[in-house]
FIKOLZA-1660 file (N, C-alpha, C; in steps of 0.1 Angstrom, whole numbers, plus 5000, padded with zeros to 4 digits):
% residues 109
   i   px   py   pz ch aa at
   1 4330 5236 2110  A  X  N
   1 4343 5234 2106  A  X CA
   1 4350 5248 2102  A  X  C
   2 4343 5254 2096  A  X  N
   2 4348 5272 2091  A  X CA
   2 4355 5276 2103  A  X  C
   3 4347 5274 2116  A  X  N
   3 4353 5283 2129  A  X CA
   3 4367 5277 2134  A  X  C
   4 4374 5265 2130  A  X  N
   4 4383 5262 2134  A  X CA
   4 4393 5261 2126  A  X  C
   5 4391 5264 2111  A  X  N
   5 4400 5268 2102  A  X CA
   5 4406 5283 2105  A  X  C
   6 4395 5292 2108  A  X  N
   6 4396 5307 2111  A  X CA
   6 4404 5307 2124  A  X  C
   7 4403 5300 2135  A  X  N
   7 4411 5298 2148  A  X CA
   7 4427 5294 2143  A  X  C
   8 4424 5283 2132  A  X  N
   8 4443 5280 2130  A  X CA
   8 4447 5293 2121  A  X  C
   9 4438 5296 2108  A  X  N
   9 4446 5302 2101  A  X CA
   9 4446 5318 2105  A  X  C
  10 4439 5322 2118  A  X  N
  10 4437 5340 2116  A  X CA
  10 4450 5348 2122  A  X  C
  11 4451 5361 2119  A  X  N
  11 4464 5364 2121  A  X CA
  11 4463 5368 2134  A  X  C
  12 4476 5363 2140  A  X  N
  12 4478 5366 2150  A  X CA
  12 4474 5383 2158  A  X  C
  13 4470 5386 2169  A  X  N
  13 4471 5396 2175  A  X CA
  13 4484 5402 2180  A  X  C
  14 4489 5415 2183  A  X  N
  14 4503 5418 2189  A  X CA
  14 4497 5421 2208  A  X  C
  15 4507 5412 2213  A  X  N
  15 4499 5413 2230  A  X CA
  15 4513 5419 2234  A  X  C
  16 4526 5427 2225  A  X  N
  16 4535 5432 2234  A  X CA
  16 4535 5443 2246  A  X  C
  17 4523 5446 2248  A  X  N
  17 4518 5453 2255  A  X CA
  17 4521 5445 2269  A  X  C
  18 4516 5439 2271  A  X  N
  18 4512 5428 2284  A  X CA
  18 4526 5418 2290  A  X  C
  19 4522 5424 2301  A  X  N
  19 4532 5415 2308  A  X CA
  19 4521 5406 2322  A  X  C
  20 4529 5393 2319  A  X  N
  20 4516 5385 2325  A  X CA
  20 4531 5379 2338  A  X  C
  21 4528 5381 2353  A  X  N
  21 4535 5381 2364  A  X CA
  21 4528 5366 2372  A  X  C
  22 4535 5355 2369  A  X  N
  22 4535 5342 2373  A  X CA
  22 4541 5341 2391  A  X  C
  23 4531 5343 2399  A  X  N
  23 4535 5338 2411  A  X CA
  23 4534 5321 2409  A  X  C
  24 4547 5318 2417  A  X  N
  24 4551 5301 2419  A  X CA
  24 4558 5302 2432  A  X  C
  25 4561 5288 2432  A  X  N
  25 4568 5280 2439  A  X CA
  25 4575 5268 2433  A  X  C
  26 4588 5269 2441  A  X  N
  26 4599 5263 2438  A  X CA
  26 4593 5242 2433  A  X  C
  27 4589 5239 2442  A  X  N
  27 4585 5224 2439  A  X CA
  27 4569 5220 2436  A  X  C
  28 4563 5232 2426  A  X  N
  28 4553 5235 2426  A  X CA
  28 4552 5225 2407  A  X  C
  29 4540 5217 2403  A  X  N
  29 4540 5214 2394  A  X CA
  29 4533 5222 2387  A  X  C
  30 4519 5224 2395  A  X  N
  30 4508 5231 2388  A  X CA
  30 4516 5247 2377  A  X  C
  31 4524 5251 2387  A  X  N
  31 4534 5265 2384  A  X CA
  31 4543 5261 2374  A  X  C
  32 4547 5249 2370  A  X  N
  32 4557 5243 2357  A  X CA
  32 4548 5244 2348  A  X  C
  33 4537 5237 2348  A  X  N
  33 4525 5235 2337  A  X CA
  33 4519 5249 2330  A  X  C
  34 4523 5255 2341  A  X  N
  34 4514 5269 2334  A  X CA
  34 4524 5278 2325  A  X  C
  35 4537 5277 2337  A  X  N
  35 4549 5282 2328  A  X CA
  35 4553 5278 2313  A  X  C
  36 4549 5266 2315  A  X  N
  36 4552 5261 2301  A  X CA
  36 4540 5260 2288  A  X  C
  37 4527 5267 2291  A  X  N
  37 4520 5269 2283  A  X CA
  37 4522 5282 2282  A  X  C
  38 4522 5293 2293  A  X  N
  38 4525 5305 2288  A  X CA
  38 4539 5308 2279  A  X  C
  39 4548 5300 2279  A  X  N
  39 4557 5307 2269  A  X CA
  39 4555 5297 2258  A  X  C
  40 4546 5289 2255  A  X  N
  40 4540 5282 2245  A  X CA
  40 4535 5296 2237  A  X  C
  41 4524 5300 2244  A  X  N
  41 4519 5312 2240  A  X CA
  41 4528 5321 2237  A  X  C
  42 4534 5327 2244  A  X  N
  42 4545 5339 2239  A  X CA
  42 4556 5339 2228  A  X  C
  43 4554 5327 2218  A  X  N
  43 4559 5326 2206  A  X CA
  43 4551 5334 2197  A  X  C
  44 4541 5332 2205  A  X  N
  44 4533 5335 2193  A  X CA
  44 4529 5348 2191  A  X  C
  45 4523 5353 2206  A  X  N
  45 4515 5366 2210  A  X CA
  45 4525 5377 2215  A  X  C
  46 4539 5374 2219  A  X  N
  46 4549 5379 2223  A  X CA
  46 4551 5390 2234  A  X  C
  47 4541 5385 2244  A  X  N
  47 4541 5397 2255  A  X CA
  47 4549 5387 2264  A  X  C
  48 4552 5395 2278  A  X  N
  48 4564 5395 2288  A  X CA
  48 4559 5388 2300  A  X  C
  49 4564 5375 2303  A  X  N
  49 4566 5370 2313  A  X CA
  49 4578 5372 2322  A  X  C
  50 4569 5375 2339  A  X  N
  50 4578 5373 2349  A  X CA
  50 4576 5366 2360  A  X  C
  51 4586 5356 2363  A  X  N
  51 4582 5346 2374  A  X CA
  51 4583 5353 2387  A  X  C
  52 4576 5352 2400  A  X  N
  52 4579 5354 2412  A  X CA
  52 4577 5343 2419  A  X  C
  53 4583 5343 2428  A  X  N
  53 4590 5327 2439  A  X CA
  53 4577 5336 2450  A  X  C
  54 4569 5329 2455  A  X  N
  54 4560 5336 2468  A  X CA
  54 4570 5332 2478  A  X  C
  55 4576 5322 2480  A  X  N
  55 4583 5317 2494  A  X CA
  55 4595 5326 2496  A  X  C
  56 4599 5335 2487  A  X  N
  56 4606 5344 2486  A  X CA
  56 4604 5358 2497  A  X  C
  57 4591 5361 2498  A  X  N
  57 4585 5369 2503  A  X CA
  57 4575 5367 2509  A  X  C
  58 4573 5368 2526  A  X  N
  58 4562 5365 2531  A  X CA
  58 4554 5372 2531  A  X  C
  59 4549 5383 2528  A  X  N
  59 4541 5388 2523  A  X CA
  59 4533 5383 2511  A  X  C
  60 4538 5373 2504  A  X  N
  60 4531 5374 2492  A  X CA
  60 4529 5354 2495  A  X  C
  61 4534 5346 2501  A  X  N
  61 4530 5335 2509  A  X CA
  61 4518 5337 2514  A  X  C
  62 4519 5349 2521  A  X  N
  62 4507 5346 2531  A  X CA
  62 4493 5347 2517  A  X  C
  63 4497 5357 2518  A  X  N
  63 4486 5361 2504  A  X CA
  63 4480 5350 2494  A  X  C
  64 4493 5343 2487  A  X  N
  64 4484 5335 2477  A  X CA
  64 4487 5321 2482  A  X  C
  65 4492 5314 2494  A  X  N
  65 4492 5303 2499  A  X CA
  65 4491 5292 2489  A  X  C
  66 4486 5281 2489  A  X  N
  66 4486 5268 2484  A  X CA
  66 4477 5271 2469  A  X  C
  67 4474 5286 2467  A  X  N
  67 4467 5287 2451  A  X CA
  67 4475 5289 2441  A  X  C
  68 4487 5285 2439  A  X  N
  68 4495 5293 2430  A  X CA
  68 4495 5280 2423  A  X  C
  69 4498 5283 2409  A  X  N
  69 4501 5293 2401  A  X CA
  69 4488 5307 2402  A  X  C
  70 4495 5317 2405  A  X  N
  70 4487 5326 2405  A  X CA
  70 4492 5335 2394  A  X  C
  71 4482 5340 2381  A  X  N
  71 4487 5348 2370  A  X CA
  71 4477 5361 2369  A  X  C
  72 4490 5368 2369  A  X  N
  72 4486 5382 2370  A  X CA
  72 4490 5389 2354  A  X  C
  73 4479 5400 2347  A  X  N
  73 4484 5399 2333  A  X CA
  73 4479 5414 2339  A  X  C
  74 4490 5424 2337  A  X  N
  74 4494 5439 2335  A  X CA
  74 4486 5444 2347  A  X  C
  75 4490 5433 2360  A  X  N
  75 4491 5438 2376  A  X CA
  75 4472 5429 2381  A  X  C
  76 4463 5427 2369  A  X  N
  76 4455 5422 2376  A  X CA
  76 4452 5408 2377  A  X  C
  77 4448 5397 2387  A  X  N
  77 4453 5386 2387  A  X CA
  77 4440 5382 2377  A  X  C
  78 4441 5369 2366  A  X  N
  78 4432 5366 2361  A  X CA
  78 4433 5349 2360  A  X  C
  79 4440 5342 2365  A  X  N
  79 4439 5328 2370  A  X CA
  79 4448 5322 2380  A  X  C
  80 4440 5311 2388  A  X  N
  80 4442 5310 2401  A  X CA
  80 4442 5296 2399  A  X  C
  81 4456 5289 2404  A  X  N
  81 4457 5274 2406  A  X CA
  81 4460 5266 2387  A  X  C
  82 4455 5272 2377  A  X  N
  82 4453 5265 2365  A  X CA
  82 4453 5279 2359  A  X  C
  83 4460 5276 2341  A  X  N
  83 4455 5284 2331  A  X CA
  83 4447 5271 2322  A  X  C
  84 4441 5283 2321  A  X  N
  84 4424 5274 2313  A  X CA
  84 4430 5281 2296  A  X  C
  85 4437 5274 2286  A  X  N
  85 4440 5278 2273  A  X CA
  85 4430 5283 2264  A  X  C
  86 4422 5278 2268  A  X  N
  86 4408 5288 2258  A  X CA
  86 4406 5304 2263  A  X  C
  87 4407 5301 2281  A  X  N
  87 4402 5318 2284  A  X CA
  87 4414 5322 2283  A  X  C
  88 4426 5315 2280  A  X  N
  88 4441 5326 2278  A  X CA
  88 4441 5331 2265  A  X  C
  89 4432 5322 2255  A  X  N
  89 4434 5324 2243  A  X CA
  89 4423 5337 2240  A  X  C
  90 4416 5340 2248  A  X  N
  90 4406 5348 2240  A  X CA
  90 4407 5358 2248  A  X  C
  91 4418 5358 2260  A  X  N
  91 4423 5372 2266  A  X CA
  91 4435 5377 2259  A  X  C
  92 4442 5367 2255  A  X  N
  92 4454 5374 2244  A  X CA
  92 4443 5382 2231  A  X  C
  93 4432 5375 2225  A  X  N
  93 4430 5380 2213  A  X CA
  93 4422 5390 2215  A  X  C
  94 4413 5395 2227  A  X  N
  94 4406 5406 2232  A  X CA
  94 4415 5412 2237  A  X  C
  95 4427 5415 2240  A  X  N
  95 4438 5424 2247  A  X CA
  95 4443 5429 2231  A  X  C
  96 4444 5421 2221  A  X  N
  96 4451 5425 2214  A  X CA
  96 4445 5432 2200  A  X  C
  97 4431 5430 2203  A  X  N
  97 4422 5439 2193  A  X CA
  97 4420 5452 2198  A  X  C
  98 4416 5453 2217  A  X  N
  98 4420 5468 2221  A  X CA
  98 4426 5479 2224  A  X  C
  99 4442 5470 2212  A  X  N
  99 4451 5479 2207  A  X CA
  99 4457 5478 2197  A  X  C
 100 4449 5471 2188  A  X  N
 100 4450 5471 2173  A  X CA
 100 4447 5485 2165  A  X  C
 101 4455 5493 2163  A  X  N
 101 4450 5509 2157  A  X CA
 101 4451 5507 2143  A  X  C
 102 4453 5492 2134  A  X  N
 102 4456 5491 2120  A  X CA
 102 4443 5506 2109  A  X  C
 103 4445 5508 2102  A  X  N
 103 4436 5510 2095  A  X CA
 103 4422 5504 2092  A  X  C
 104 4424 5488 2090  A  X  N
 104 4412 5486 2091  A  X CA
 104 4406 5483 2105  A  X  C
 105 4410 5481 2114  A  X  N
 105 4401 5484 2128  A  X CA
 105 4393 5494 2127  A  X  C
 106 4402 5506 2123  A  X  N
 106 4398 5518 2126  A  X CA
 106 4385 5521 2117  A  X  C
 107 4384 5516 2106  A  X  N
 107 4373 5516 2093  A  X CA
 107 4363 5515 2103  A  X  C
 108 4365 5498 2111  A  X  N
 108 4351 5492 2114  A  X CA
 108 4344 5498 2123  A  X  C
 109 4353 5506 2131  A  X  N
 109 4345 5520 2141  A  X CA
 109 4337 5527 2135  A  X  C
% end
């Protein structure tokens, strides 16, 4: 029970660093669901979402076809079809400890 007290109560990481680039499609659900958990997240963690339309660009159709939502976080893609909220959660909180320069980080070095 400790570890899920420490999950609600610990303090947030800063992920303003990161900008996470949501390839979609216009009548895509899977691409609604994701959208709407990432800016779930970005209340909190406050880094930068940007949507791209693939059907916009055939180049980028051809490329990620029928797997989208395709999320790309600061150009590299890290989920395909689904965001999995646990591995989003522990990439916001490992992105945002490897640029945490507080004093005490810096202690624990």
């Amino acid at each position: 029970m400790t570890s899920l007290f420490a999950r609600i109560f610990r303090p947030r990481t800063h992920s303003e660093h990161l900008t996470f680039t949501v390839y979609t499609r216009v009548q895509c659900c899977c691409c609604h669901k994701a959208l709407d958990l990432l800016k779930d997240y970005q209340r909190g963690y406050g880094f930068q979402i940007t949507e791209v339309d693939i059907d916009a660009d055939a180049e980028l159709a051809a490329k990620y076809g029928n797997e989208v939502p395709v999320v790309a976080v600061n150009g590299k893609v890290r989920f395909r079809g689904v965001v999995n909220p646990a591995l989003l959660e522990r990439l916001l909180t490992a992105e945002g400890q490897e640029n945490d320069v507080s004093p005490a980080r810096v202690e624990e070095s």
